[in-house]
Each structure stands twice: as structure tokens, then as C-alpha cells.
C-alpha positions as CSV (number, residue, x, y, z in Angstrom):
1,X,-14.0,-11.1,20.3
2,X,-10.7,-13.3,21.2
3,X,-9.9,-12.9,24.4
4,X,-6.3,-13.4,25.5
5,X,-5.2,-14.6,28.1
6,X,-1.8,-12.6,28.5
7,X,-2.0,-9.2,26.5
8,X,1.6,-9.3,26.8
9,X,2.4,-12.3,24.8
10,X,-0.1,-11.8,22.2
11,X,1.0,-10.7,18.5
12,X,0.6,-7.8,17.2
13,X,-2.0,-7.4,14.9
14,X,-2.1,-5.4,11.2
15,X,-4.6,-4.6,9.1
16,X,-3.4,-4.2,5.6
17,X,-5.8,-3.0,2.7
18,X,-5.3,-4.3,-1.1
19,X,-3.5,-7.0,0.2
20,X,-4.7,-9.3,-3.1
21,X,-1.2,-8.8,-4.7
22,X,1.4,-6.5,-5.2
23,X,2.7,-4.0,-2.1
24,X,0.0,-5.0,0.1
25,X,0.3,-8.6,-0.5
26,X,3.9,-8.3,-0.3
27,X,3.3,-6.2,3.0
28,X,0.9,-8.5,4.4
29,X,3.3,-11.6,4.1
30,X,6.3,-9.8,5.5
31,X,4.6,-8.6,8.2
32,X,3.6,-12.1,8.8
33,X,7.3,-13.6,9.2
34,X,7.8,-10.4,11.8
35,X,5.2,-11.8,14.1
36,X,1.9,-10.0,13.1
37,X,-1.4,-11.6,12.7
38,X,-3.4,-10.4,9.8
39,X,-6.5,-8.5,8.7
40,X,-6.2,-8.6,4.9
41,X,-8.6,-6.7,2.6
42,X,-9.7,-6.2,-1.0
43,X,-12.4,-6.6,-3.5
44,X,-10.6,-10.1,-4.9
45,X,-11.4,-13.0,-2.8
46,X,-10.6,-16.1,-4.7
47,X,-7.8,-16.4,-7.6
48,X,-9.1,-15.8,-11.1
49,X,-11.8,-13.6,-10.1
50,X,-9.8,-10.2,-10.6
51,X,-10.3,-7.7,-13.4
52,X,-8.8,-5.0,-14.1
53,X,-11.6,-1.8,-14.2
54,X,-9.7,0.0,-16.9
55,X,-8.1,-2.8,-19.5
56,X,-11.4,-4.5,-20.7
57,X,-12.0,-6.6,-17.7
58,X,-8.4,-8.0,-18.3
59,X,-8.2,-11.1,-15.8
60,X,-5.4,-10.2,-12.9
61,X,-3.5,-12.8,-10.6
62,X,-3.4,-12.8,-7.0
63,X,-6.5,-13.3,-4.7
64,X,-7.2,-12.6,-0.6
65,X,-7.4,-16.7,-0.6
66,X,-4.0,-17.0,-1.9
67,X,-2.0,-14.3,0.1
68,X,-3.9,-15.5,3.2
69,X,-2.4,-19.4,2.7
70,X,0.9,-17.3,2.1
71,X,0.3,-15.6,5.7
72,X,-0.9,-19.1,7.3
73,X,2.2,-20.9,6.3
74,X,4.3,-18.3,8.2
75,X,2.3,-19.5,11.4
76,X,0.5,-16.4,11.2
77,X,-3.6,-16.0,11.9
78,X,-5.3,-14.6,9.3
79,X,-8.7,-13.1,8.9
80,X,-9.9,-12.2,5.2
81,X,-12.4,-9.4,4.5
82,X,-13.7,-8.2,1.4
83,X,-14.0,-4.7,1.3
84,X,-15.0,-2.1,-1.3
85,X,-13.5,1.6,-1.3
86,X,-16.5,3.1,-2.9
87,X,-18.3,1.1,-0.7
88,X,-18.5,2.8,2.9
89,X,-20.3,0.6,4.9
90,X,-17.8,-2.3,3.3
91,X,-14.5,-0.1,5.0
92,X,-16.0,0.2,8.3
93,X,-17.3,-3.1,8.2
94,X,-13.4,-4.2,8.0
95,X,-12.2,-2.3,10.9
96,X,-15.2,-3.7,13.0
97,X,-14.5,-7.5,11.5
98,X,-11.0,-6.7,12.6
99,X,-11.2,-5.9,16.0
100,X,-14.4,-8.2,17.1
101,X,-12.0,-11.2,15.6
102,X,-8.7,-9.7,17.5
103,X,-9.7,-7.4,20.1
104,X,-7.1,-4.6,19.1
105,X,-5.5,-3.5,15.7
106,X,-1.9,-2.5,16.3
107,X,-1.1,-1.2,12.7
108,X,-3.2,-0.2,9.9
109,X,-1.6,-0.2,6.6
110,X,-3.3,1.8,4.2
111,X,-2.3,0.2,1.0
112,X,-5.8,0.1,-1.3
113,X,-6.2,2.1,-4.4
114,X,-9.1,3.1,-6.7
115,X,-8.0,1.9,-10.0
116,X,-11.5,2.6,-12.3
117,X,-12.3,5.4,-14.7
118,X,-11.5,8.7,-14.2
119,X,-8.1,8.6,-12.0
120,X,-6.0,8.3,-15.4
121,X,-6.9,9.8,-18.3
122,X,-6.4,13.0,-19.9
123,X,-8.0,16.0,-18.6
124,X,-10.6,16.2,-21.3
125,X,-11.8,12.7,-20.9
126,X,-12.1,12.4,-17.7
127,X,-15.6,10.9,-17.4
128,X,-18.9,12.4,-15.5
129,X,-18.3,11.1,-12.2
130,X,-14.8,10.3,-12.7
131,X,-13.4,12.6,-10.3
132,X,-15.5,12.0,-7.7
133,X,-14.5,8.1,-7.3
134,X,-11.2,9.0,-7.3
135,X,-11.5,10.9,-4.1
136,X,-13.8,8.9,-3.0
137,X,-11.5,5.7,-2.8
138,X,-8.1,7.4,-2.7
139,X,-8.8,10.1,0.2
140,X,-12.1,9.4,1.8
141,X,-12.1,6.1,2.0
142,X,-8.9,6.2,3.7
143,X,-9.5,8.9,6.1
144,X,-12.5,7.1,6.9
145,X,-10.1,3.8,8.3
146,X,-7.8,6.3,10.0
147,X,-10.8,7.4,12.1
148,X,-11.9,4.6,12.8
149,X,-8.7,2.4,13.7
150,X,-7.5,5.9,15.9
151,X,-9.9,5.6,18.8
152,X,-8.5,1.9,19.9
153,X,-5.4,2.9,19.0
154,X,-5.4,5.8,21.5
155,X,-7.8,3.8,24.0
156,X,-4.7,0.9,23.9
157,X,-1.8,3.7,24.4
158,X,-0.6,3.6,21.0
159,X,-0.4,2.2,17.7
160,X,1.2,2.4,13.7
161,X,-0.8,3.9,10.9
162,X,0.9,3.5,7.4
163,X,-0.2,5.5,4.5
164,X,0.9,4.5,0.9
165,X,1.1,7.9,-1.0
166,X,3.0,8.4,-4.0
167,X,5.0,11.3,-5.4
168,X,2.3,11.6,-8.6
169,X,0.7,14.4,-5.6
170,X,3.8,16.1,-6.0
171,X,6.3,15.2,-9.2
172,X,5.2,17.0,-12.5
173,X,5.3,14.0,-14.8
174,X,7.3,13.2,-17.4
175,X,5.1,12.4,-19.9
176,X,1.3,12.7,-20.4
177,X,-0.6,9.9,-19.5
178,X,-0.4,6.8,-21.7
179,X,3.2,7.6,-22.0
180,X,4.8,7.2,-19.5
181,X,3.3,9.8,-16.7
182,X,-0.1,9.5,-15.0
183,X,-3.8,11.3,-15.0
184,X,-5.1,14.6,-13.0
185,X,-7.1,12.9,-11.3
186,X,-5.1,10.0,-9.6
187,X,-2.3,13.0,-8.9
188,X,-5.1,14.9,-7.3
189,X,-6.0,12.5,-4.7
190,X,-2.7,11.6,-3.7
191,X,-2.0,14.7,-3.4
192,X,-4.9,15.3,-0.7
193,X,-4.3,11.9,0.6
194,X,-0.8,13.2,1.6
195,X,-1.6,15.6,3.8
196,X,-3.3,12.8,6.2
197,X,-0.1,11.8,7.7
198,X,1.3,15.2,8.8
199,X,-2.1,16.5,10.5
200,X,-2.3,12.8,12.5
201,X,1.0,13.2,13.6
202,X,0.2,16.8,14.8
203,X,-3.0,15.5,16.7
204,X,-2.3,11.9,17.9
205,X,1.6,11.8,18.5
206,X,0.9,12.4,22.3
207,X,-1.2,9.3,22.3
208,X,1.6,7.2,21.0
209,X,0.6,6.9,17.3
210,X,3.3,6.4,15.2
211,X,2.1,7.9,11.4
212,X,4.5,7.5,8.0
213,X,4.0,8.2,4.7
214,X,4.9,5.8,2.3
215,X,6.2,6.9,-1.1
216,X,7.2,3.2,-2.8
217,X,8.7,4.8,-6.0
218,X,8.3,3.0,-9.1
219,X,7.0,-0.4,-8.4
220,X,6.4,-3.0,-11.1
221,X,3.0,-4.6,-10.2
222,X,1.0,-7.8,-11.4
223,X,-1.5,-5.5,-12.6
224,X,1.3,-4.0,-14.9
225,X,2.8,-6.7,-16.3
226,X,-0.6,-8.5,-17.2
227,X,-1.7,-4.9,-18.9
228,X,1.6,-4.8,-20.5
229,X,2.8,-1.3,-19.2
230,X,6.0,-2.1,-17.3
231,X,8.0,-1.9,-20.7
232,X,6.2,1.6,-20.7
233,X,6.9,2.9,-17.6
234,X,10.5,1.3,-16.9
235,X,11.6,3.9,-19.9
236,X,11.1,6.6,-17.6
237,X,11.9,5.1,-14.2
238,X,14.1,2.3,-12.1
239,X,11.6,-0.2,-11.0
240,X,11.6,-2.1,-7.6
241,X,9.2,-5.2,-6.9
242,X,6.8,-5.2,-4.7
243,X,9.1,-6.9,-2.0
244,X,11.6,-4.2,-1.9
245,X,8.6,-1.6,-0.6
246,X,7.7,-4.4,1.7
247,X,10.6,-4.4,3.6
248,X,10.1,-0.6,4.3
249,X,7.2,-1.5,6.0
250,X,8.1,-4.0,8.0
251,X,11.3,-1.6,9.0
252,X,8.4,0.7,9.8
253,X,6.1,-1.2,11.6
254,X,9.1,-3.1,14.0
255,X,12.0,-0.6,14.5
256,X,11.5,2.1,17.2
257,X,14.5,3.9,14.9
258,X,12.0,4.6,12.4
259,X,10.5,7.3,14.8
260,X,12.7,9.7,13.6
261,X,10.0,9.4,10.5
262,X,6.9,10.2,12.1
263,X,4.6,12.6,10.4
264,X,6.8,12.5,7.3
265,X,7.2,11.1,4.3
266,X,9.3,7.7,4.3
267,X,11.3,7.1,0.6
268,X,11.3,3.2,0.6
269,X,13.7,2.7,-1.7
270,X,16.3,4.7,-0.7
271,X,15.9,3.2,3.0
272,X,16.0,0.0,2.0
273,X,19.2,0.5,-0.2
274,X,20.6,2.6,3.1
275,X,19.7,0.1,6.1
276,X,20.3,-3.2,3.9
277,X,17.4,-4.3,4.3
278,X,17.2,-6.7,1.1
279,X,20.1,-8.6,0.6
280,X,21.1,-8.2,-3.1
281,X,19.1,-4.8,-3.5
282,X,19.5,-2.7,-5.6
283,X,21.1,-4.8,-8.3
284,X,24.3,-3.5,-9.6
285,X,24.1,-1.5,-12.4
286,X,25.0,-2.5,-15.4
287,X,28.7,-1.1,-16.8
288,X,28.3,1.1,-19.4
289,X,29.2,-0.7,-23.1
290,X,32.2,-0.2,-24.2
291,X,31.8,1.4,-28.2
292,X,32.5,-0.3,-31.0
293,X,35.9,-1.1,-32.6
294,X,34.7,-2.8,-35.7
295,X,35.6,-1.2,-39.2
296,X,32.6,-0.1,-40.6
């Protein structure tokens, strides 16, 4: 454990899951520049090692090495950990790497996401099993970090506990999945998933821990673009990047006027339009074409 030698000058420290790209790794680095250290996790550790579990082992960018020498040249500390969620001993192992390196975990972001078989396809191919890793990674998983980070959260008077949810728990979709909407069995575990943050709040908010729900809208993702499905899915919404969701967090994580969130669900779009919190975001639209006048 590090010991520090004034508690009062020491930065605060975040643990953000799935931080190998996309809104964790975007997370992770903003929460660098607002004076965090950082715990960053996922099953990625070194760049050109990711595959995708559903696209035929499709190679993905980003990496826990490369996000970490993002973090480092902020003049942040960071500690990588490679965690599993269908592997529970790898998620408590995290917390505990965590707080033996740092001695306290100020903010746990709770960013991962099971992406294999059985979270989005059609109802009737939904494979044996399928359902049961979904849950598994998506709700378990997770409430198996919140328990674990909330005991040294309480012990230390307080603490931020971020949950990325997403509105597939509770938007009928537009399309089935494959066109445009998403699978029964990624909706049902962000559906479940989502009722984390209000019971938290209910229990813990007389401790001091601060709880949001984080729905990041449609976000276009490495993972997406390398697949090929951003064309798909931009037909049927307004993308953001992960940076834009990033900035929610960190708006989160440092402003005491997010309280006013606590125990709900948090729009990050729409507050990062609101508070300006991206210069430049969201893009004007474009003005509508003007119809022809040519002779036919």
C-alpha cells in the first residue's frame, strides 16, 4: 500500500472499467487532466491483441498499454489491471490491486460491457448459455465492484460510483437487431443493471456516496467503426464520440452541482450541450437543402 504522507494533498483516485478504448478510455484520460490517478481495467492489455467476440475475431484498436501512456502523459499515476467480467475472482482482484497500490478508491466508474454471444441476437438464436453471460458481465459483475469499492468508500466518509446504463433497458427499439435496434438479451441486463443506482443511493447516501446513472446515448465506438456498423446505426440515431460522454463524467466526478443527480439517471448529451462543456459540441446542424430549380 502507498502511504501518503498528507491525505489532504493526495489525488483523488478512480477506478474506471473497459478503459481499453472508447467511453472508458475517453473517461480514464479526462479524468486524468482533472487531477485523478488511475486504476484502468479490461481484458486488452497491449495494442493489437483485441478481438472482437462476435465479428470473427475481428482485430480492434486501443489497448490498457496505450490509454495508460495517454494517462501518464497527463502527469497522472497509473496502475493497469486486466480483468475479466465473466471472470469473478479477475473483478475482485481489481478492486483489491486498486486499493493495496492507492490505499483508497475515490470513484469507481463502471464502464465494462459483455460483448460475446448471446446479448444481441434475435430471440430465437440466442445461444445455450447466452443469457446467462449476459447477466453475468452486465449486472453481476458490476454489482459485484459496487460491493466491493462501498465498504472503503463509507469507511473514508464518502465517495462517487458511476454506472454506464443505456436506454436499450428501457427504449423499445427501432428496428430489430441487425438493423438498426439491439438484442433481448443486452436490453435485459441493462435493464437490471439500472436499478443499481437508485437502491445505492437509497442505502449509502447518508454515508456520503454520490451514485449516477450514465445513459451516453448513441456513441460511435472503435469497436463500430472497425465492424462497420456506425453507417448502420447513425440511420436511426445522432451520434456523439466517445469524448463528448467523457466530459459528463468528469462534470460528474468534480462538480458538487451534479448532486442534484444522485440516484438518477444522468443524460450525457444533453448536459454536455446544456453546461458547455465541449467547446464546439453539438455541431450545428446542417441547413436544410434548398430544392431544386433546374428544368427537368
Amino acid at each position: 500500500m502507498v502511504e501518503h504522507a498528507d491525505t489532504y494533498l493526495r489525488r483523488p483516485v478512480a477506478v474506471v472499467t473497459g478503459a481499453s478504448r472508447g467511453i472508458g478510455r475517453a473517461a480514464a484520460i479526462d479524468l486524468a487532466h482533472a487531477g485523478f490517478d488511475l486504476v484502468i481495467t479490461a481484458r486488452t492489455e497491449r495494442e493489437g491483441e483485441g478481438r472482437s467476440d462476435t465479428d470473427d475475431g475481428l482485430v480492434l484498436p486501443g489497448s490498457l498499454e496505450s490509454t495508460a501512456a495517454a494517462i501518464v502523459a497527463t502527469g497522472a499515476e497509473v496502475l493497469t489491471v486486466r480483468m475479466d467480467l465473466l471472470d469473478r475472482a479477475s473483478v475482485l482482484a481489481a478492486v483489491a490491486a486498486a486499493y493495496d497500490r492507492f490505499g483508497t478508491i475515490d470513484l469507481l466508474l463502471n464502464n465494462a460491457v459483455y460483448q460475446g454471444f448471446g446479448g444481441m441476437e434475435l430471440i430465437a438464436d440466442i445461444p445455450d448459455n447466452g443469457l446467462a453471460n449476459v447477466i453475468e458481465g452486465n449486472v453481476f459483475a458490476q454489482l459485484a465492484l459496487v460491493r466491493a469499492v462501498l465498504p472503503m468508500m463509507v469507511a473514508a466518509g464518502g465517495g462517487t460510483i458511476i454506472n454506464m446504463i443505456s436506454s436499450t433497458g428501457y427504449v423499445d427499439p427501432p428496428a430489430p437487431s441487425g438493423s438498426g435496434g439491439w438484442g433481448l438479451g443486452y436490453a435485459m441486463s441493462k435493464a437490471a443493471f439500472g436499478r443499481i443506482t437508485p437502491l445505492v443511493h437509497v442505502e449509502y447516501a447518508a454515508h456520503g456516496v454520490r451514485v449516477f446513472s450514465v445513459d451516453p446515448g448513441f456513441t460511435i465506438t472503435e469497436k463500430m467503426i472497425a465492424a462497420g456498423r456506425a453507417a448502420q446505426y447513425s440511420k436511426h440515431f445522432t451520434p456523439a464520440t466517445p469524448e463528448v460522454i467523457g466530459k459528463a463524467i468528469r462534470w460528474l466526478a468534480t462538480d458538487p452541482a451534479a448532486d442534484e443527480y444522485c440516484g438518477k439517471v444522468v443524460i450525457a448529451q444533453r448536459e454536455v450541450a446544456k453546461r458547455g462543456l465541449l467547446p464546439d459540441w453539438p455541431p450545428p446542424r446542417p441547413l436544410p437543402t434548398e430544392p431544386s430549380t433546374d428544368a427537368a
